[in-house]
C-alpha positions as CSV (number, residue, x, y, z in Angstrom):
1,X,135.7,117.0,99.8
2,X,137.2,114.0,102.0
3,X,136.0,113.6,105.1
4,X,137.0,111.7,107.7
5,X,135.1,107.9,107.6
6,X,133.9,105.7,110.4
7,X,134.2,102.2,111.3
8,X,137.8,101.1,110.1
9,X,140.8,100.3,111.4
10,X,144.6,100.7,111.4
11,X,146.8,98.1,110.3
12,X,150.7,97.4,109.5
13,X,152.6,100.3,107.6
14,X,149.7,103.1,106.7
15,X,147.4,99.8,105.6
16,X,143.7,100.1,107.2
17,X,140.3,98.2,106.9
18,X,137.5,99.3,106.3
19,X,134.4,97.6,108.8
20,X,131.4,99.5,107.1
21,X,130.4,96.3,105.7
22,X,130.4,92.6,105.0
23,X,133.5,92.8,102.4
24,X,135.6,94.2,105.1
25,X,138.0,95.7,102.7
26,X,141.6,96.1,103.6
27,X,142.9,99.3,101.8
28,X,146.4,99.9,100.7
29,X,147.6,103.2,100.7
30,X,145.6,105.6,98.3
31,X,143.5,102.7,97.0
32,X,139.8,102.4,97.5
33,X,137.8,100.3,99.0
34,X,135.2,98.2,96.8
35,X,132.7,100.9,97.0
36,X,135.0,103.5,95.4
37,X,133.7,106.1,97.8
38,X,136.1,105.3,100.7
39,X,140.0,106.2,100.6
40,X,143.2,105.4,102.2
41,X,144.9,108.7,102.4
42,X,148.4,108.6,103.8
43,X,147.1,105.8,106.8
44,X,143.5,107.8,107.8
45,X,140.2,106.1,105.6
46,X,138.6,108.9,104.4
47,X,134.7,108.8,102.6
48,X,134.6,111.2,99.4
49,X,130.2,111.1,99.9
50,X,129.3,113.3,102.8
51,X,128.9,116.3,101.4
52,X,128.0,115.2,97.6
53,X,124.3,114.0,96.7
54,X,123.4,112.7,93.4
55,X,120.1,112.4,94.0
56,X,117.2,114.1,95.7
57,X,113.1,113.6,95.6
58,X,110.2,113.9,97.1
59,X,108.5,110.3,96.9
60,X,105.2,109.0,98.5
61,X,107.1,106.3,100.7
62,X,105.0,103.7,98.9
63,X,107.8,103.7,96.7
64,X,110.5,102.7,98.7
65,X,108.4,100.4,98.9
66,X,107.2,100.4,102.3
67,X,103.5,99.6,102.8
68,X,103.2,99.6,106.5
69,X,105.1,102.8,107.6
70,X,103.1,106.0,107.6
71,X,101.5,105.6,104.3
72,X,100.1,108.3,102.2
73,X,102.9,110.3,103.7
74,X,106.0,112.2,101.4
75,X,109.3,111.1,102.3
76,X,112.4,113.3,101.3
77,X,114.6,110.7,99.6
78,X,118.2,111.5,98.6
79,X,121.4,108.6,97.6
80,X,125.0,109.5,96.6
81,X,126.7,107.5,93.8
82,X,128.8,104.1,94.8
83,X,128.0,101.1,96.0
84,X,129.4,97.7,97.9
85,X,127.5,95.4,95.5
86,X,128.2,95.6,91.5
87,X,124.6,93.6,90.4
88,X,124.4,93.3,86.8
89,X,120.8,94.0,86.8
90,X,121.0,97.2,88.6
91,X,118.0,99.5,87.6
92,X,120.5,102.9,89.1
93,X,123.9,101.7,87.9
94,X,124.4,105.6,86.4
95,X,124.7,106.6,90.0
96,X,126.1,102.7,91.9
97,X,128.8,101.8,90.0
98,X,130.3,105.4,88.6
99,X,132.7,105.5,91.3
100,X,134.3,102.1,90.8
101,X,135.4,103.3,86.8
102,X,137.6,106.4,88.5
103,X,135.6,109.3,87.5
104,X,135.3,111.9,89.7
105,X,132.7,111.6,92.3
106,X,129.9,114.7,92.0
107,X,126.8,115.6,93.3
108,X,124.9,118.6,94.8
109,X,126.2,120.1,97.8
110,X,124.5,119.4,101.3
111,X,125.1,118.9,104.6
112,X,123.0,116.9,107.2
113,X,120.8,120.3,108.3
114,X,119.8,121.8,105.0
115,X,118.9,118.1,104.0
116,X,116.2,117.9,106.9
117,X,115.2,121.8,106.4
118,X,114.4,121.0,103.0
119,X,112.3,118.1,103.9
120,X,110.2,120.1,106.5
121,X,109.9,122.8,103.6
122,X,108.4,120.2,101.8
123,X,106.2,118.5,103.9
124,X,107.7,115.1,104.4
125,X,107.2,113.3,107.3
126,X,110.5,111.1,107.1
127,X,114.1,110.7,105.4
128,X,114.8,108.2,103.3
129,X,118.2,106.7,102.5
130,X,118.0,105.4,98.7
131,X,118.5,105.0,95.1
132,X,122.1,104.1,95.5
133,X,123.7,101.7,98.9
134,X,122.7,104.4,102.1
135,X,125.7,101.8,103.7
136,X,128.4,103.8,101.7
137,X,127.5,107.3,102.9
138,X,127.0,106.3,106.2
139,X,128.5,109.1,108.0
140,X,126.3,111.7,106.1
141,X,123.3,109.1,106.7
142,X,124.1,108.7,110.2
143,X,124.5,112.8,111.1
144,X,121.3,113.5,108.5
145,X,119.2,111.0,110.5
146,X,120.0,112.3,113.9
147,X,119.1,116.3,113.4
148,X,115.7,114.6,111.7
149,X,115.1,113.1,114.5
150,X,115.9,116.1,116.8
151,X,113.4,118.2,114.2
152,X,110.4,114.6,114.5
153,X,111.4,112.9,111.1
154,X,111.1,109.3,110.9
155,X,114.4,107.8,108.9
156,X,114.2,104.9,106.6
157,X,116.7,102.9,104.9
158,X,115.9,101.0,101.3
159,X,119.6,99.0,101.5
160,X,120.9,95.1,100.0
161,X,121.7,94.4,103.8
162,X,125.1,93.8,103.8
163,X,126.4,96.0,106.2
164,X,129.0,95.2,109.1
165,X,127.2,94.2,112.1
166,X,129.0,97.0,113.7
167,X,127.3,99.2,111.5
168,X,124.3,98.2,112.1
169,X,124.4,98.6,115.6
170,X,125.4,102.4,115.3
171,X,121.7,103.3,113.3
172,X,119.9,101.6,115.6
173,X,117.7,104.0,117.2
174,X,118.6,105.9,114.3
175,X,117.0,104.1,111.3
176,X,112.8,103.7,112.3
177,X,112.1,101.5,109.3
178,X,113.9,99.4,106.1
179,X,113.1,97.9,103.4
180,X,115.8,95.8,102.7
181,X,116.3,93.6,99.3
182,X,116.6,89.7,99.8
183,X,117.8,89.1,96.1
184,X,117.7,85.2,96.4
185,X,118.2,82.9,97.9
186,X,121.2,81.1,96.8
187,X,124.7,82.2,97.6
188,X,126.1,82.0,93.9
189,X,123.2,84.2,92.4
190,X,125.3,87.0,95.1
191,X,128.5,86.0,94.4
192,X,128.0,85.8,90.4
193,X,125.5,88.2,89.9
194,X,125.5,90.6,92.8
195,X,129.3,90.4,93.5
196,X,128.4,89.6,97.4
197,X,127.1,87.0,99.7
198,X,124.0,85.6,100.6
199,X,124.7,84.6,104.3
200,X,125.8,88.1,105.7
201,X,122.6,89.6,104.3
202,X,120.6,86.7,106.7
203,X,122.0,87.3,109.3
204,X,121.5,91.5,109.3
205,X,117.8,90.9,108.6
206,X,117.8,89.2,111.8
207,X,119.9,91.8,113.5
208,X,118.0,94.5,112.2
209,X,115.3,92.6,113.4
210,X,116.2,91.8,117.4
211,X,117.5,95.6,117.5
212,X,113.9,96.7,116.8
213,X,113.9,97.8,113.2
214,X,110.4,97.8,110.7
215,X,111.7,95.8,108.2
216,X,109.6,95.1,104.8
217,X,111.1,92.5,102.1
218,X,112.0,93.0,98.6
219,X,112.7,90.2,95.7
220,X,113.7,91.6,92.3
221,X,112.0,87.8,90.7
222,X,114.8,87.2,87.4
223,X,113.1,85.0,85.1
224,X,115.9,81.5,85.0
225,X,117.7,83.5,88.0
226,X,116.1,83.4,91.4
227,X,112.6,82.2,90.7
228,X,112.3,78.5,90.9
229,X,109.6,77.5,93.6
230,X,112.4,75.7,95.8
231,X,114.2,78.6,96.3
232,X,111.0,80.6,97.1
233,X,109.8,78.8,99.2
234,X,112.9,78.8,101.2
235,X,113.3,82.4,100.8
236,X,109.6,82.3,101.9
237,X,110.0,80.3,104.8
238,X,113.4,81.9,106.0
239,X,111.1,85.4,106.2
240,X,108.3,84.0,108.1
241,X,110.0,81.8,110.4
242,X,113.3,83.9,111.1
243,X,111.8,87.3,111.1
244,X,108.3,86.7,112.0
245,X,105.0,86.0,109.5
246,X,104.5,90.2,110.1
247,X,106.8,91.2,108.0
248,X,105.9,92.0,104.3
249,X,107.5,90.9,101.4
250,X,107.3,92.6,98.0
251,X,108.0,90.6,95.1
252,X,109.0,93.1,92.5
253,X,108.6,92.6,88.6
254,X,112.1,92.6,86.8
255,X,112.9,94.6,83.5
256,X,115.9,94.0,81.2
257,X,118.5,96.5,82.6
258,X,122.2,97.5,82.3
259,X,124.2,94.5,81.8
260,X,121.0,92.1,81.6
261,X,119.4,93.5,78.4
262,X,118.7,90.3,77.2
263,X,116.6,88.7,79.8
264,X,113.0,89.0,79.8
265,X,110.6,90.7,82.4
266,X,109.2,88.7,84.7
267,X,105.5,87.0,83.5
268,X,102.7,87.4,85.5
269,X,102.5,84.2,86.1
270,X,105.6,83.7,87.9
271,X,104.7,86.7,90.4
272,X,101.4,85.1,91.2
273,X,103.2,81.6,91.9
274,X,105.6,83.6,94.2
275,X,103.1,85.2,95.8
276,X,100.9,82.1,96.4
277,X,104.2,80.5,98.2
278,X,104.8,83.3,99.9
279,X,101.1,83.1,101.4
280,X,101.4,79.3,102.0
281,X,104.5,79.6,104.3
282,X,102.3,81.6,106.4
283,X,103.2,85.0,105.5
284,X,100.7,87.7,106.0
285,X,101.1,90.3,103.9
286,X,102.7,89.4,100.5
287,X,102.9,92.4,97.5
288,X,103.3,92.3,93.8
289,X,105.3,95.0,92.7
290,X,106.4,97.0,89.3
291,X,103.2,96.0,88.0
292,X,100.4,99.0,87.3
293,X,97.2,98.1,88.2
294,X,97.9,94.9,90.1
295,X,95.4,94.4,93.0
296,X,98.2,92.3,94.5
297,X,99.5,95.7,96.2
298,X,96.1,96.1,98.2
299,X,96.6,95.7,102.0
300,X,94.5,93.0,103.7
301,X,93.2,92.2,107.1
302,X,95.5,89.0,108.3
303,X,91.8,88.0,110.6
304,X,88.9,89.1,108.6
305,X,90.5,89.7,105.4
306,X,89.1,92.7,104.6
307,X,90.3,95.4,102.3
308,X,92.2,97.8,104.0
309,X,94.2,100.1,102.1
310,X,93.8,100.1,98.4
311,X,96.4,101.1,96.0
312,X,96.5,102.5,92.9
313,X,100.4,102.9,91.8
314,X,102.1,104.6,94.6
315,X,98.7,106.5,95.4
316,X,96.8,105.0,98.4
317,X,93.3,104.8,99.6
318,X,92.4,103.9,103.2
319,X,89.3,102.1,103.1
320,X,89.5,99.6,106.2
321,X,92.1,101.0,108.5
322,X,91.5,102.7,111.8
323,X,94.4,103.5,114.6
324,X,96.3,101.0,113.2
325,X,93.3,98.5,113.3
326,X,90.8,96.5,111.4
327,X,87.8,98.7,111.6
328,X,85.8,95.8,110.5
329,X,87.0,93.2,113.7
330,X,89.6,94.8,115.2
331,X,92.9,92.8,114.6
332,X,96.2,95.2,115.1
333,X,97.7,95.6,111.4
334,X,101.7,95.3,111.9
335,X,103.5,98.3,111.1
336,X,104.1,102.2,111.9
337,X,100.7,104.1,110.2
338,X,100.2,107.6,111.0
């Protein structure tokens, strides 16, 4: 079904632009916008997502990842297909990039009150915006956060960050908590890889960031792509100097995926000397993910360091945490915990 969109504008002769996000796509009658999700029907920009959802799951919210928002807690996560970036490593490209070849759009069925009924029914104590780019079904995201916070769900968004700034604006005091990928930090791994830009994305975390938002990092580390220690230590720097040395960053392993079969997962290695730079620019709580087992996803004390919360996968074990404290000296741990 098309449904009337949000944040655009009218131009010359039926022409409008979309202002969802940092592409700022200017739609020609019955055209789409990158995303293939948002239409131009005779002058009015219509979305073809708020009533379609590809994807639904109950997830521990560990897996978003977010490590310092209610964890051990269920979060009802749901995505549509399309997307504003086309990233050739994209690990949900089935439900991203479908749109952009012409196929029909499809999906289950929802709207914004049986999405939040079925998470109650379920037990979760938040929403989550995922698996695909929330920023293209914003209007279903924006009406599905507000009657979960009317029924006490917390809302999270897991997004690449390149939203419009006007967009951003409009979920705040909607969205509680993101986790928002920083995929590198050079502009031409965006703009050859990604098929976006590196700057817009900076300047949202800090937006995102003065408006209020729990934001937690995440770097995808390419072997030969985004991982030489300049660039992280930039990247590194930019987190704990822009956005404050409270904010985690998870350094996720990559594995060979859609268009970039042929590069190999990230070593070990390389995630330990990301993580060590990440540390040494002052950051506080640094995370390896994708990687079972790894005691680089335990949560430690920033003061003491002592274990806090241990982590086993996506299962969690609170072993040091108390109100939001260091039961061992007290220090305040950053972050939302139930």
């Amino acid at each position: 079904m098309l449904y009337p969109a949000r944040l655009w504008k009218e131009l010359k002769e039926k022409t409008v632009q979309c202002r969802l996000c940092n592409h700022f796509c200017i739609i020609e009658p019955d055209a789409h916008g990158n995303c293939g999700v948002r239409q131009n029907v005779d002058g009015s920009l219509m979305t073809k997502t708020y009533d379609l959802v590809a994807a639904i799951n109950i997830d521990p919210v560990e897996k978003k990842p977010l490590y310092h928002f209610l964890p051990g807690t269920k979060t009802f996560s749901l995505g549509t297909q399309g997307c504003n970036f086309g990233c050739a490593f994209c690990q949900n490209a089935s439900l991203s990039q479908h749109p952009k070849t012409g196929r029909e759009i499809t999906g289950q069925k929802v709207t914004p009150q049986t999405l939040v009924e079925a998470a109650i029914a379920h037990g979760c104590d938040s929403m989550s915006y995922t698996y695909s780019e929330p920023t293209i079904f914003f209007e279903l995201m924006q009406d599905t956060a507000r009657e979960a916070h009317a029924k006490g769900l917390q809302n999270i968004m897991v997004s690449n960050g390149f939203q419009s700034p006007e967009c951003i604006d409009e979920l705040t005091g909607l969205i509680d908590a993101a986790n928002i990928d920083l995929k590198a930090f050079n502009d031409d791994f965006y703009r050859e890889i990604c098929m976006g830009r590196l700057s817009p994305v900076l300047e949202n975390l800090k937006h995102m960031k003065k408006n209020g938002w729990w934001l937690e990092i995440t770097t995808l580390l390419i072997p030969g792509k985004n991982d030489s220690p300049d660039e992280l230590k930039k990247l590194a720097a930019f987190i704990a100097e822009e956005l404050g040395e409270e904010v985690p960053w998870h350094i996720s392993r990559f594995h060979p995926d859609y268009k970039m079969q042929d590069c190999p997962a990230t070593p070990m290695h390389a995630l330990t000397l990301a993580r060590n730079i990440g540390t040494e620019a002052g950051l506080e709580y640094v995370y390896i993910g994708n990687v079972p087992g790894s005691e680089h996803s335990t949560s430690f004390c920033p003061a003491c360091k002592a274990e806090l919360i241990k982590r086993y996968g996506f299962e969690m074990e609170n072993v040091g945490l108390e109100d939001g404290m260091c039961k061992y000296c007290g220090c305040k741990i950053d972050g939302k915990f139930s």
